[in-house]
C-alpha positions as CSV (number, residue, x, y, z in Angstrom):
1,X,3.4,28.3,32.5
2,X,1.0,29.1,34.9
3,X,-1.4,26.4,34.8
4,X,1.7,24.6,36.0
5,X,2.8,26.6,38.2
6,X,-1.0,26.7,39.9
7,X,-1.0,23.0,40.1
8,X,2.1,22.5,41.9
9,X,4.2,22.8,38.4
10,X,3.0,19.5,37.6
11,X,1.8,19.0,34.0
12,X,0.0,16.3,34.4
13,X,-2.7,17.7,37.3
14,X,-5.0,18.6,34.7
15,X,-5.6,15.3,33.1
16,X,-6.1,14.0,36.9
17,X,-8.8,16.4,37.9
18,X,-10.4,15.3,34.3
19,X,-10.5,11.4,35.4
20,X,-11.7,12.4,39.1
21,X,-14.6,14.3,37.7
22,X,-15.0,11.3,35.2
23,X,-15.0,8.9,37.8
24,X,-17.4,10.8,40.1
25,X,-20.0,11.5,36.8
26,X,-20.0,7.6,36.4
27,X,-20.9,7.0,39.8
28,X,-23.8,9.7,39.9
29,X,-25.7,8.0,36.9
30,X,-25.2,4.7,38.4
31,X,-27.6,4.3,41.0
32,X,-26.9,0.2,40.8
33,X,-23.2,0.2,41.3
34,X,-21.7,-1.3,44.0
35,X,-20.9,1.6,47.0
36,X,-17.7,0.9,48.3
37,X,-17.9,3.8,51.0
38,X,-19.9,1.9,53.0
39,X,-19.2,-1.8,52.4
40,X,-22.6,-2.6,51.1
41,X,-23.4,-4.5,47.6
42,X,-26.5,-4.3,45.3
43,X,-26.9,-7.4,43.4
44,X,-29.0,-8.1,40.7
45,X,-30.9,-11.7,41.0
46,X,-29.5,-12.1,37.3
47,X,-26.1,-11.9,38.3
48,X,-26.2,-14.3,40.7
49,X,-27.6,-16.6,39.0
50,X,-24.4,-16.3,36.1
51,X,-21.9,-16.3,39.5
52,X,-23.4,-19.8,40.7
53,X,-22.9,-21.0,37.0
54,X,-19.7,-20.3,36.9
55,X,-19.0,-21.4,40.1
56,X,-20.4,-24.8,38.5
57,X,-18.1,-24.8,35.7
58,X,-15.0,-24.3,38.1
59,X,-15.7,-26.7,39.9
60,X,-16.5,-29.3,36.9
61,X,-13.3,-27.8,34.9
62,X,-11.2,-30.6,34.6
63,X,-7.5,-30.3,35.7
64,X,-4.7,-30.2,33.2
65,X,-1.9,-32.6,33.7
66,X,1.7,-33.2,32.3
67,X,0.8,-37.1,31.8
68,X,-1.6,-36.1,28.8
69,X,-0.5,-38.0,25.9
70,X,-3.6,-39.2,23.9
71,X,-5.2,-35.9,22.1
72,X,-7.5,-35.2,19.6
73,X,-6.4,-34.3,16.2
74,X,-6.4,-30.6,16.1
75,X,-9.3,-29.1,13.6
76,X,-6.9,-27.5,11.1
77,X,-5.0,-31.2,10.6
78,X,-7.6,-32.9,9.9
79,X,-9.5,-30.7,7.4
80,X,-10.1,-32.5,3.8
81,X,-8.4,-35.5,5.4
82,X,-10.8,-36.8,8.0
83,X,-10.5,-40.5,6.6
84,X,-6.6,-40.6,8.1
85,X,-7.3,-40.2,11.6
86,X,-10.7,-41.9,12.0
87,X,-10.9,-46.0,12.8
88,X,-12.5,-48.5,10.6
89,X,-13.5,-51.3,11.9
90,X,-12.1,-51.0,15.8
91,X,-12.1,-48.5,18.7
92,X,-9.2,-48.6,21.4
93,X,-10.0,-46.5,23.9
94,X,-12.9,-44.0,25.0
95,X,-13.0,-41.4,22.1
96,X,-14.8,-43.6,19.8
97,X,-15.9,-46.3,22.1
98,X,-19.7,-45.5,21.4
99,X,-18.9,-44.9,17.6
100,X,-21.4,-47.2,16.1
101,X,-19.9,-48.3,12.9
102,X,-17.9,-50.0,15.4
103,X,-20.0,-52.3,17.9
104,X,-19.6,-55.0,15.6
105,X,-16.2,-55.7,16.9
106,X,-17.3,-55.3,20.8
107,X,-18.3,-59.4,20.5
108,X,-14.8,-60.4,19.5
109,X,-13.2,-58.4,22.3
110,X,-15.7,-60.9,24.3
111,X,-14.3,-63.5,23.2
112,X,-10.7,-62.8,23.4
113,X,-11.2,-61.7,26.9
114,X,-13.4,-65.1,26.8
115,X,-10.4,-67.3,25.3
116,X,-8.2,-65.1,28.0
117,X,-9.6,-66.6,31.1
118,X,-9.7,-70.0,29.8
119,X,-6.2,-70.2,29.5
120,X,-5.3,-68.2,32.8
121,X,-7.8,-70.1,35.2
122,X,-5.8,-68.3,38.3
123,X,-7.2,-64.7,37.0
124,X,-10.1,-62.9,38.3
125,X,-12.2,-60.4,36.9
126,X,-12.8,-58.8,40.2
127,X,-9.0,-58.4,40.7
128,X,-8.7,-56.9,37.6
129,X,-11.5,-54.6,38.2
130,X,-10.2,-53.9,41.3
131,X,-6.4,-52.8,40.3
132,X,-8.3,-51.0,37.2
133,X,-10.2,-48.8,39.2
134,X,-6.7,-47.7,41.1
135,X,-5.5,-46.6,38.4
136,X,-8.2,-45.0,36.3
137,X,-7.2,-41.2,37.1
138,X,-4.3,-41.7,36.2
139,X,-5.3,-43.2,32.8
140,X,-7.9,-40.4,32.3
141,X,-5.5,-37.8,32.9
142,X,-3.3,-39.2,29.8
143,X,-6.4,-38.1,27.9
144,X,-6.4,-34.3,26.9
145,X,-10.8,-34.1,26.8
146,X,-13.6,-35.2,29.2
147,X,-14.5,-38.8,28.8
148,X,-17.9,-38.9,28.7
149,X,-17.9,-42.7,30.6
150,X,-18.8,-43.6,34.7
151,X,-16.6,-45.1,36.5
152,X,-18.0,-48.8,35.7
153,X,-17.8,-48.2,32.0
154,X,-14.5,-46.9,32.2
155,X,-13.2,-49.9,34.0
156,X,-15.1,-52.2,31.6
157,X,-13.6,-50.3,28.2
158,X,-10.2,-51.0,30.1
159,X,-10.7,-54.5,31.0
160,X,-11.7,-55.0,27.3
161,X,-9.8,-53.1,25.2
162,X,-6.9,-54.1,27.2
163,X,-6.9,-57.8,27.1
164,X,-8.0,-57.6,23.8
165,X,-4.7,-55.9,22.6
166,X,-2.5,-58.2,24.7
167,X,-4.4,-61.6,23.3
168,X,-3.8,-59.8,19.9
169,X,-0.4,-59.6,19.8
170,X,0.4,-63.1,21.3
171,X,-2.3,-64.9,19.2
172,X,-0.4,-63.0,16.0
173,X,3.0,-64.6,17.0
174,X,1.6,-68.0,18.6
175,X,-1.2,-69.2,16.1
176,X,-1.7,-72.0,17.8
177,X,-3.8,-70.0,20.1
178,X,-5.6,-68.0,17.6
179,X,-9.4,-68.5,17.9
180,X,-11.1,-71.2,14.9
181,X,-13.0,-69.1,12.5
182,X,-11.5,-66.1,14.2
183,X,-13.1,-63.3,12.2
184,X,-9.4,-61.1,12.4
185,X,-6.9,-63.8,11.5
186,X,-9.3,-65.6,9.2
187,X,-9.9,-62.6,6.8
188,X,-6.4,-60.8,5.9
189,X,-8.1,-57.7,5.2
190,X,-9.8,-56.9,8.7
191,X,-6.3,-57.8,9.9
192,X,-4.5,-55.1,8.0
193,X,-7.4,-53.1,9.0
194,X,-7.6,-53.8,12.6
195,X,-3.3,-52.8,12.4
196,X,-4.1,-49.6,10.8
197,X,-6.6,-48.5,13.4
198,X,-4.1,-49.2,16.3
199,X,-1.6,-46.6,14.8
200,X,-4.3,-44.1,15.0
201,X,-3.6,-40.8,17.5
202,X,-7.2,-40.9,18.8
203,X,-7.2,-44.7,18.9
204,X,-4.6,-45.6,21.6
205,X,-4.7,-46.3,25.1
206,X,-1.6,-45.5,27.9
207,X,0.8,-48.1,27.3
208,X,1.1,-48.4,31.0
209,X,-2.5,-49.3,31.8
210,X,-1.8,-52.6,29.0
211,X,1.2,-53.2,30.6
212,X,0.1,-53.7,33.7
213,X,-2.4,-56.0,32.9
214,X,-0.2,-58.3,31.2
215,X,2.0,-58.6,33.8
216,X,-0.7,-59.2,36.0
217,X,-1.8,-62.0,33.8
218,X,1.7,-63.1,32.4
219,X,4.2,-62.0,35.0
220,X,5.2,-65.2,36.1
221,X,5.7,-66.7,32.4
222,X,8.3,-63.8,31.5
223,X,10.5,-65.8,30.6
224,X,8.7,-68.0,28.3
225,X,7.1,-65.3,26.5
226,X,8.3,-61.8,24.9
227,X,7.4,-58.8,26.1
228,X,4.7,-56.5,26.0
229,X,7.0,-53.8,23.5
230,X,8.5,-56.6,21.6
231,X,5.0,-58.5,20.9
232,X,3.8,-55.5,19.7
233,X,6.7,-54.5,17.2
234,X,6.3,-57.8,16.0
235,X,2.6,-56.9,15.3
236,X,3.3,-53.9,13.4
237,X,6.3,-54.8,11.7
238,X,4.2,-55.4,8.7
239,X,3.0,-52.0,8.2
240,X,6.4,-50.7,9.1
241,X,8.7,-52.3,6.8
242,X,11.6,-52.3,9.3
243,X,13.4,-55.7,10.4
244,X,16.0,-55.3,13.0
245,X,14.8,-53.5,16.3
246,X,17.1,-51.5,18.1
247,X,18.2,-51.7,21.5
248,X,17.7,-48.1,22.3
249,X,14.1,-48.3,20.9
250,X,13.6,-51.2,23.4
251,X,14.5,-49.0,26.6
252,X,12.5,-46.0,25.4
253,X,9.7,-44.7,27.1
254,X,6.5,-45.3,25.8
255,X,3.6,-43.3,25.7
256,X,1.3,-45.7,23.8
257,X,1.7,-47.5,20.5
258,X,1.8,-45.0,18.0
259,X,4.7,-43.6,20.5
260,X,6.4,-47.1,19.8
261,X,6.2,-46.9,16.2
262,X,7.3,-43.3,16.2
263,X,10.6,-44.4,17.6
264,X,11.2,-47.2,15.0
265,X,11.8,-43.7,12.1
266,X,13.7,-41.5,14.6
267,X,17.6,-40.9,14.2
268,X,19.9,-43.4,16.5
269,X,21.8,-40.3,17.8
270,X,19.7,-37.7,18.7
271,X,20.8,-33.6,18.1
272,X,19.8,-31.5,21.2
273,X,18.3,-28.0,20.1
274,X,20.2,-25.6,18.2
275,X,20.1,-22.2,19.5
276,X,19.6,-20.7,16.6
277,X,16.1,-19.6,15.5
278,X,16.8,-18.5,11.8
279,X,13.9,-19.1,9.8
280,X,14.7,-23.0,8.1
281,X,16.6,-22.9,4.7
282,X,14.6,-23.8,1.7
283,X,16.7,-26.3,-0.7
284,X,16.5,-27.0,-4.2
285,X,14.1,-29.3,-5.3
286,X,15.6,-33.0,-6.3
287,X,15.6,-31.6,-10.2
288,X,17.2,-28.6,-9.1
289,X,19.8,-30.6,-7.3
290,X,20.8,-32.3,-10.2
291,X,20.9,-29.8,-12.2
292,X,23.4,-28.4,-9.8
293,X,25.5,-30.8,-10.4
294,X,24.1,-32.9,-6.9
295,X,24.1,-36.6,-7.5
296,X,21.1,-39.0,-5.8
297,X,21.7,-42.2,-5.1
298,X,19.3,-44.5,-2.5
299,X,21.1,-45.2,0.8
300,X,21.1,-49.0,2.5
301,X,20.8,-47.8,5.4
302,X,16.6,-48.7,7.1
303,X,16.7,-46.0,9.1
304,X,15.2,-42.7,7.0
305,X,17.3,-39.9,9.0
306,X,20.2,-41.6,7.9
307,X,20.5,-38.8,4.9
308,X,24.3,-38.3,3.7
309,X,25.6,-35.6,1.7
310,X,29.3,-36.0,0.5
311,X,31.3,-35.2,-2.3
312,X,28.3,-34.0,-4.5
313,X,26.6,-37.4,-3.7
314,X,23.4,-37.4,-1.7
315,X,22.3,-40.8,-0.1
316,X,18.7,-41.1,0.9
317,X,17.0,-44.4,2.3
318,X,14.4,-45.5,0.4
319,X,11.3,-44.5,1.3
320,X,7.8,-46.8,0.3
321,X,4.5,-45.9,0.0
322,X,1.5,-47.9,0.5
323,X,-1.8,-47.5,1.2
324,X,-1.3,-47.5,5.1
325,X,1.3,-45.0,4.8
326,X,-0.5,-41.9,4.8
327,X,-2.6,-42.7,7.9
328,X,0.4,-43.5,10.0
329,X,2.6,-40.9,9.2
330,X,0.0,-37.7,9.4
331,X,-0.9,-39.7,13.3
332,X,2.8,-39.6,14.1
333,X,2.9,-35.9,12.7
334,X,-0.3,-34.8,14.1
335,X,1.1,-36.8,17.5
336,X,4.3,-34.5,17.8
337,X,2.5,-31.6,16.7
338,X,0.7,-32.2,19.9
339,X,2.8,-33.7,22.7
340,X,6.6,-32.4,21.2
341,X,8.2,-29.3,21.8
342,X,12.1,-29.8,20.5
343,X,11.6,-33.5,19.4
344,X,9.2,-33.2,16.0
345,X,11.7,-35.4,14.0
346,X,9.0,-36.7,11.4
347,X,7.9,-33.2,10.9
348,X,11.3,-32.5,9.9
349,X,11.8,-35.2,7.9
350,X,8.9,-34.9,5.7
351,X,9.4,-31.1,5.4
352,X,13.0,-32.0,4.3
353,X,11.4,-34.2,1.7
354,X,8.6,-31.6,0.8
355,X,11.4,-29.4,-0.6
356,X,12.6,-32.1,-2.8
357,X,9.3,-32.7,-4.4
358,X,8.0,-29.5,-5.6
359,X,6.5,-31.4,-9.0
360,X,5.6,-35.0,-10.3
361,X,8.7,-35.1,-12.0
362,X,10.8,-34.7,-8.8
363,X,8.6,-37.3,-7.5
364,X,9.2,-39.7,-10.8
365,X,13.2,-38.9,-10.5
366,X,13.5,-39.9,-6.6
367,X,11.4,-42.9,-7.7
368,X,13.6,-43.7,-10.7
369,X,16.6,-43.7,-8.5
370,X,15.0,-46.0,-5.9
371,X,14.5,-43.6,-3.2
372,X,10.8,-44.0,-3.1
373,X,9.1,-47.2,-3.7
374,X,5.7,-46.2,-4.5
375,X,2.5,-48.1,-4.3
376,X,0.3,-45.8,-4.5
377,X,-0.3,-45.3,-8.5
378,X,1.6,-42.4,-9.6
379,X,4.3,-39.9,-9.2
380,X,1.2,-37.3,-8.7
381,X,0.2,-39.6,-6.3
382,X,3.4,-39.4,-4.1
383,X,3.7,-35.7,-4.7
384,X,0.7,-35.1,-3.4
385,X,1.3,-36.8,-0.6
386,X,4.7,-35.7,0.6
387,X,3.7,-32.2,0.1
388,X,0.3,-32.2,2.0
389,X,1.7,-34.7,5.0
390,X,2.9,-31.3,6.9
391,X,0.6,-28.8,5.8
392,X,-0.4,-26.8,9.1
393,X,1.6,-27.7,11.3
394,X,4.7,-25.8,12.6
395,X,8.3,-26.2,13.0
396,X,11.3,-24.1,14.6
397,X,14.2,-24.0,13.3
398,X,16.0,-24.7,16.8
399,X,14.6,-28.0,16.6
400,X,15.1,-29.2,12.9
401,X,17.8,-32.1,12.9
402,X,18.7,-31.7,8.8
403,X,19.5,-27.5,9.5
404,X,23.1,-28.6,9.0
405,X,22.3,-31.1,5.9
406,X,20.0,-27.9,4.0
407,X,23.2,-25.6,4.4
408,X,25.3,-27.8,2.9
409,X,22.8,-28.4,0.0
410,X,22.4,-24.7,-0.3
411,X,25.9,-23.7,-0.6
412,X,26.8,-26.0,-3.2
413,X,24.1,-24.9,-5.2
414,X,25.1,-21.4,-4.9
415,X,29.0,-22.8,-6.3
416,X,27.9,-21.5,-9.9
417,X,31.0,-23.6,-11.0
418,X,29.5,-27.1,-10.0
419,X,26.2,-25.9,-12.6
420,X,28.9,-25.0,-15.6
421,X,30.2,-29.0,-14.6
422,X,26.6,-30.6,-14.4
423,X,25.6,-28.7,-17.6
424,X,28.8,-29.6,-19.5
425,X,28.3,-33.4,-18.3
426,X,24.6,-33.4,-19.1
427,X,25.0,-32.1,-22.6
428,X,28.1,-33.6,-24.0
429,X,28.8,-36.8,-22.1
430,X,25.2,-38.3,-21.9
431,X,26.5,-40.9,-23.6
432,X,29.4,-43.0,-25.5
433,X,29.4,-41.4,-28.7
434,X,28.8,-37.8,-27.1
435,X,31.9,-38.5,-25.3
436,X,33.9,-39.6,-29.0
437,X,32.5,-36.5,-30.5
438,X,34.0,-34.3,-27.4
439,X,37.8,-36.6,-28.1
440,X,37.3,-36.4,-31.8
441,X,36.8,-32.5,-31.6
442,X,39.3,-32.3,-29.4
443,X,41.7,-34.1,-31.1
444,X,40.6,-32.3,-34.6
445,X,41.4,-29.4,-32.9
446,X,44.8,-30.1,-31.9
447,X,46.1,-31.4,-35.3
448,X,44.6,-28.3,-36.7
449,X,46.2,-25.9,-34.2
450,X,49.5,-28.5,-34.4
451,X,49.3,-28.0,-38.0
452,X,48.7,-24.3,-37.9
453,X,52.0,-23.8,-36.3
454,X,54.2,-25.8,-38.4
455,X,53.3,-24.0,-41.2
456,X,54.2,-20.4,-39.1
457,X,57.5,-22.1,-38.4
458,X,58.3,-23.1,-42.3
459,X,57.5,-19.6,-43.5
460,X,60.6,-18.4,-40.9
């Protein structure tokens, strides 16, 4: 009590006079510090040589923009499948432009761009420089790492890579105008190959910047020819399985083309964000389900988030699997695991799908029933792959658009009436003479209890 008292009754004076005298022992064995009594600085040569290096890297830090749409795959996505995000036999745009596997397909580019200006006499490669150049920040801001290219190189990737794409897609749907012995069209194979690479995440190029140059070059022909979006859905219809293209995916924004294909899976009516940020529901695995009494049939409808459950019946759309199907979907997943906040809809989907396929024999049951047409060997096969396409990546629950469909699952599962049902059905009405066994006991049982109490009545 009278410490305090002595120091104004405050408790916590003696812990101040302890930092001061810190404070002032620090500055005694200092000698080098900085005296700010006085204004005047001591500086080391050594530390100013690390302030004009950082200095440097300030002012060579490049700027972070919102138009950043093209990433690299993060490290933890692409561990022990490297193969799926890397390009084969062409680069788009500047992240593996000097990739030399690749070169070999730098010629043809020459002579698209070659067959290009033959056929559009009016165009000149200095105009298309020129307009290139006006917009080259704004393409290297939709990339989200240095491009290690100069200004000229940039421009020339552009020029190249761009009119490459855009005599791509119109010699695929006009072959009169495909090249003779073209090396892409001739050979099916670098085709399907050349198609695969364009759906990469670290292979794409702004959709803009293409579009632009087409219009430059085909502006005036509009209405002769299809457009940019529509020439390339036509392109990669092949590897998409989906026929009819829908309005709204025609008025969409576009990021680039793996964008564009993203769009042809995603829902026709969208869900805003739930509120809720429970941690997502688990459901039974597709055996489980059954065993619940859940019945799986394959929907009709193309679209795959068109998932029903009604009545104890759930409808999925089929669901194929080839040998291109693993590459595109972990780029579309890796893609909104990057670039999506509310809006990671294949994320959700496949995670859906994870649940159901715990084990090969969920796999060989959802491909028994038609709901996945698989071409890649095995049911171990497709498990494998539904249950590693989401590994490491992340998912709220605010933003899952099946949170609704799991809780119904969930709850009917949890009925243990509609088990006692599935059980009964499974063991005793399997088939035709299971069910005349059930009728023939039941019936045996009736005469016997029928008989039982006439003879009660003809003792009275």
């Amino acid at each position: 009590m009278s410490a305090m008292k002595s120091n104004g009754g405050s408790p916590w004076a003696p812990r101040q006079q302890l930092e001061r005298s810190a404070h002032v022992s620090v500055t005694i064995e200092s000698p080098n510090n900085e005296d700010h009594s006085n204004g005047k600085h001591c500086s080391r040569p050594e530390n100013k040589k690390l302030a004009r290096s950082i200095r440097k890297k300030l002012r060579n830090l490049p700027s972070q923009s919102s138009k950043c749409c093209i990433f690299r795959v993060p490290e933890k996505l692409r561990q022990g499948y490297e193969v799926a995000y890397m390009p084969r036999v062409i680069a788009i745009g500047p992240y593996h432009h000097n990739d030399p596997g690749l070169k070999r397909m730098e010629d043809h580019k020459l002579r698209y761009l070659q067959s290009f200006l033959r056929h559009n006499m009016n165009i000149r490669l200095e105009d298309c420089f020129e307009r290139i150049r006006c917009w080259e920040d704004h393409i290297r801001s939709c990339y989200d790492g240095p491009i290690e290219l100069d200004s000229d190189e940039f421009a020339e990737m552009t020029l190249l890579d761009g009119f490459f794409v855009i005599q791509l897609f119109l010699m695929f749907q006009n072959p009169r105008w495909r090249l003779d012995g073209d090396r892409i069209f001739g050979k099916p194979r670098i085709l399907d190959e050349v198609r695969r690479d364009m759906t990469l995440l670290e292979n794409q190029m702004p959709f803009f910047a293409i579009e632009r140059l087409f219009e430059m070059a085909y502006g005036s022909h509009q209405k002769h020819l299809s457009g940019l979006l529509e020439l390339a859905y036509g392109f990669f219809r092949p590897s998409t399985n989906i026929e009819e293209l829908p309005e709204a995916v025609m008025e969409s924004e576009v990021q680039h083309f793996l964008d564009a294909i993203r769009l042809l899976y995603l829902p026709t009516a969208r869900k805003p964000p739930s509120e809720s940020e429970d941690e997502i529901k688990f459901i039974p695995s597709a055996t489980e389900l059954v065993a619940a009494g859940v019945k799986l049939k394959r929907g009709t409808s193309q679209r795959l988030f068109d998932i029903k459950f009604k009545k104890g019946k759930l409808e999925i759309p089929r669901l194929k699997f080839y040998y291109s199907t693993e590459s595109c979907f972990r780029n579309i997943i890796a893609f909104e695991q990057c670039y999506y906040q509310n809006d990671r809809y294949l994320i959700d989907y496949m995670t859906f799908m994870d649940h159901l396929v715990n084990t090969p024999d969920d796999a060989k049951l959802l491909i028994n029933k038609g709901i996945i047409e698989n071409w890649l060997g095995n049911e171990n096969a497709a498990a494998d792959l539904i249950n590693t396409l989401c590994k490491e990546t992340f998912q709220r629950s605010s933003n899952t658009y099946f949170s609704s469909l799991r809780g119904e699952l969930d709850a009917h599962c949890r009925k243990p009436h509609n088990k006692w049902k599935a059980t009964f059905k499974r063991n005793y009405c399997s088939s035709p003479w299971a069910v005349l066994s059930i009728i023939a006991a039941v019936v045996l049982l009736t005469l016997t209890i029928v008989q039982t109490v006439c003879s009660l009545l003809s003792l009275k």
